[in-house]
TIGU-307684 format. One record per residue (C-alpha): residue in three letters; x, y, z. Coordinates in steps of 0.001 Angstrom, whole numbers, plus 524288, in hexadecimal, padded with zeros to 5 digits. Layout:
<nodes>
alaXYZ;...
</nodes>
This chain:
<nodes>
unk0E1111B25446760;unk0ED801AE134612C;unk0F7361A47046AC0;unk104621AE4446A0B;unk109021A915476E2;unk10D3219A2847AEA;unk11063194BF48B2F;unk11C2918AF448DE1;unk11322182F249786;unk120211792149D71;unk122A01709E4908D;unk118831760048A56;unk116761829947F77;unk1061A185A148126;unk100FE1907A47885;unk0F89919A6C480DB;unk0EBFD195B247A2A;unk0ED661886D481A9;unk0EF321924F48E38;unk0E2EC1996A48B64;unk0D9EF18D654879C;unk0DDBF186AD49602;unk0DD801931A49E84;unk0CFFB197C349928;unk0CBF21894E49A17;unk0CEFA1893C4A78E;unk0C8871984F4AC53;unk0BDAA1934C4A5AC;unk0BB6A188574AEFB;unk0BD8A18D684BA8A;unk0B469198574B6A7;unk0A8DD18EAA4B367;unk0ADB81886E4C0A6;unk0A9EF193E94C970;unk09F9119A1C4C1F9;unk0958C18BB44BC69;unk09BF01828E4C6B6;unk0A43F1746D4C612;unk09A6416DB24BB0A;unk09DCA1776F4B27D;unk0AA4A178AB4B4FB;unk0AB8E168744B238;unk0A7BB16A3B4A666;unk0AE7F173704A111;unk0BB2316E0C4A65F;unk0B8B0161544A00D;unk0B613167B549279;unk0C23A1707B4933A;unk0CB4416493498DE;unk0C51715B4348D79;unk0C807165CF483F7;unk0D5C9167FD487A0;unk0D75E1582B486BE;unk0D086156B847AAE;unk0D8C0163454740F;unk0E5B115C5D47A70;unk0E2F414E7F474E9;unk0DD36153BA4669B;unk0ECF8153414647B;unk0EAB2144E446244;unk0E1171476C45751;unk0E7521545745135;unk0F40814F7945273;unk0F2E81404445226;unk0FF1713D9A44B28;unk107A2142654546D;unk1025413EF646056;unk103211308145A37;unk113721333445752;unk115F913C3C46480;unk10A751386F46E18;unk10FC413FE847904;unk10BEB14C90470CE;unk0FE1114D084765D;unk104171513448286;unk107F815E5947AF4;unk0FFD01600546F2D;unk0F0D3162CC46F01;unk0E6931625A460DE;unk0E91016FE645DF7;unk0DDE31782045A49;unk0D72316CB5455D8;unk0D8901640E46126;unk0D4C316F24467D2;unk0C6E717054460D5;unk0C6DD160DC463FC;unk0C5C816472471DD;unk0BC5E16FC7471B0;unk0B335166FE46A4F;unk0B54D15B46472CD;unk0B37C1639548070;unk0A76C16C0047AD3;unk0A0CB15FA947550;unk0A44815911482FD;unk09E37164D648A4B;unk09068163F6480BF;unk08F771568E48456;unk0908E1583849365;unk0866016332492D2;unk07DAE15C1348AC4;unk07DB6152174930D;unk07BC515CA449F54;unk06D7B1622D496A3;unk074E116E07492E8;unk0763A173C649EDE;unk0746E1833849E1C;unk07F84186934A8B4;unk0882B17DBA4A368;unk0865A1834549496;unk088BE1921349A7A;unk0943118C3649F21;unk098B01864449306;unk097E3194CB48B80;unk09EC019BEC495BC;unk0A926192D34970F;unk0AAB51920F48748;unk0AAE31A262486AE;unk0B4891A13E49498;unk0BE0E1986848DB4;unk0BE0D1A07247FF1;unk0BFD41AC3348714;unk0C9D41A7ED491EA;unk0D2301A1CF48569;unk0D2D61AFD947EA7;unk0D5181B5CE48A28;unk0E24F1AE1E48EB7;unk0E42D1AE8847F84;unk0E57E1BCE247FA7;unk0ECD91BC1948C18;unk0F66D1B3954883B;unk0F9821B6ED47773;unk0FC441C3DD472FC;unk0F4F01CB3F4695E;unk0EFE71D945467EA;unk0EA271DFD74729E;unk0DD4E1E2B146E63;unk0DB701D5354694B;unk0DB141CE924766A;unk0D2F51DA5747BF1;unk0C9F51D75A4738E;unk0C9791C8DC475DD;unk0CA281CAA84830B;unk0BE821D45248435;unk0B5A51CC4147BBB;unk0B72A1BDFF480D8;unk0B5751C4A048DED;unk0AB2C1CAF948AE1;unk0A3961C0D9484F2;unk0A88B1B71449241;unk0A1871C0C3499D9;unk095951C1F549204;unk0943A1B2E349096;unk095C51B2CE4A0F1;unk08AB61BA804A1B0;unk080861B594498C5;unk083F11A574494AA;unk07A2E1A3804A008;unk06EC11A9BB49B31;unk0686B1A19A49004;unk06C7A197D548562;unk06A671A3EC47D71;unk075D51AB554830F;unk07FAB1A1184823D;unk07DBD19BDC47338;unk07F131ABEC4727A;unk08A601ACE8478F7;unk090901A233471B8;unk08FCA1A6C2465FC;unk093381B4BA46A08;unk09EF21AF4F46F66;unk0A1F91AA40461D1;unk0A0C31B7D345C05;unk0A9D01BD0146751;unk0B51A1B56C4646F;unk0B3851B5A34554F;unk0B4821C3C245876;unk0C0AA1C3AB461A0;unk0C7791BA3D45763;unk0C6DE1C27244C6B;unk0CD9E1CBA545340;unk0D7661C3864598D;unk0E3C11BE9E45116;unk0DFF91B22044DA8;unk0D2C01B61C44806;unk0C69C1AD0F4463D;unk0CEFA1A1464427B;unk0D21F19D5145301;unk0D0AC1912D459F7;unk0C9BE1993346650;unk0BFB619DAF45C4E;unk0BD021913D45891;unk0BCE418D7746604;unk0B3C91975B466D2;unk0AAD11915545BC2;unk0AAC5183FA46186;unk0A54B1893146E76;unk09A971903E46615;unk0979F183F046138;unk096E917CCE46B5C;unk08E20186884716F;unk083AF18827466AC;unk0837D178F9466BF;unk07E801791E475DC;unk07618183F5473DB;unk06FD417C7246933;unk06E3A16F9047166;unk06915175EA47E7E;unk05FC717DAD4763A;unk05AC1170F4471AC;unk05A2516E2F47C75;unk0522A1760D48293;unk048391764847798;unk0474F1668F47A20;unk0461A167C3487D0;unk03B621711D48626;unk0341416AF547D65;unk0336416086487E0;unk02F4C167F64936C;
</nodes>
């Protein structure tokens, strides 16, 4: 969904995808809150506020020149798309690590997918809220991301199975909605997308061995 619309926030000019990425990271947590309880919540709230630092202070890398000539410019500038991917990848890999270290804990990873579909979806949905395009293009969004919310809701619990399905259903979803939308395939939610895909497959793979090892020892 394209940006068409931009907020005067006191000194400040935001574009309504910042909007969308901090509302739907917010109703995400306080959804995990009441429904899995305060560990979960924790967690997620340290990988989204890490993220948002780590996309915030990727200026200094993206844009190191000029925070070296005008260093008060970090207070207004962020990495872009590519500081943003600098955060994604530095929360996600943050988040393995603490459920490694947890033995993979099943609750915790049917957490994990709902609250990567909640955010996805949430973010299209304020998108289409808040940018103008055709009509049928954000019923269409709309009715498939929540759809697919819905659908993930009701069977992430069930099996390891379920969820590396889901995942990569999800993918399909939102190649689907993008090609239809006016940006196309080439989007930095889709890619978003991708990277949570990845992520995904990657702890399927490792709790799967994981199993097998740990039943090969009992």
């Amino acid at each position: 969904m394209p940006v068409t619309e931009w907020y005067i926030i006191k000194s400040l000019t935001v574009p309504s995808s910042w909007i969308a990425v901090i509302l739907a990271i917010l109703i995400t947590g306080i959804v995990l809150w009441r429904i899995f309880g305060k560990v979960t919540e924790q967690w997620f709230s340290d990988t989204a506020i890490l993220f948002l630092l780590a996309w915030k202070l990727s200026v200094i890398i993206t844009d190191f020149d000029m925070i070296i000539d005008f260093p008060l410019s970090i207070l207004y500038f962020n990495g872009g798309t590519t500081g943003l991917f600098i955060g994604l990848i530095v929360a996600l890999a943050r988040l393995l690590w603490l459920l490694r270290r947890q033995d993979w804990p099943e609750r915790e990873l049917v957490a994990m997918l709902i609250a990567l579909v909640m955010v996805q979806s949430l973010y299209q949905f304020i998108m289409v809220l808040l940018n103008e395009t055709a009509l049928w293009q954000k019923v269409i969004t709309v009715v498939l991301f929540a759809g697919f919310t819905t659908l993930t809701w009701l069977k992430a619990s069930i099996s390891s199975v379920w969820r590396i399905q889901l995942t990569l259903l999800f993918l399909g979803v939102h190649i689907f909605v993008s090609l239809i939308q006016p940006l196309g395939m080439f989007q930095t939610p889709l890619f978003v997308t991708g990277l949570f895909v990845i992520s995904f497959v990657m702890v399927y793979y490792k709790t799967n061995k994981h199993n097998k090892l740990k039943g090969g020892k009992l």
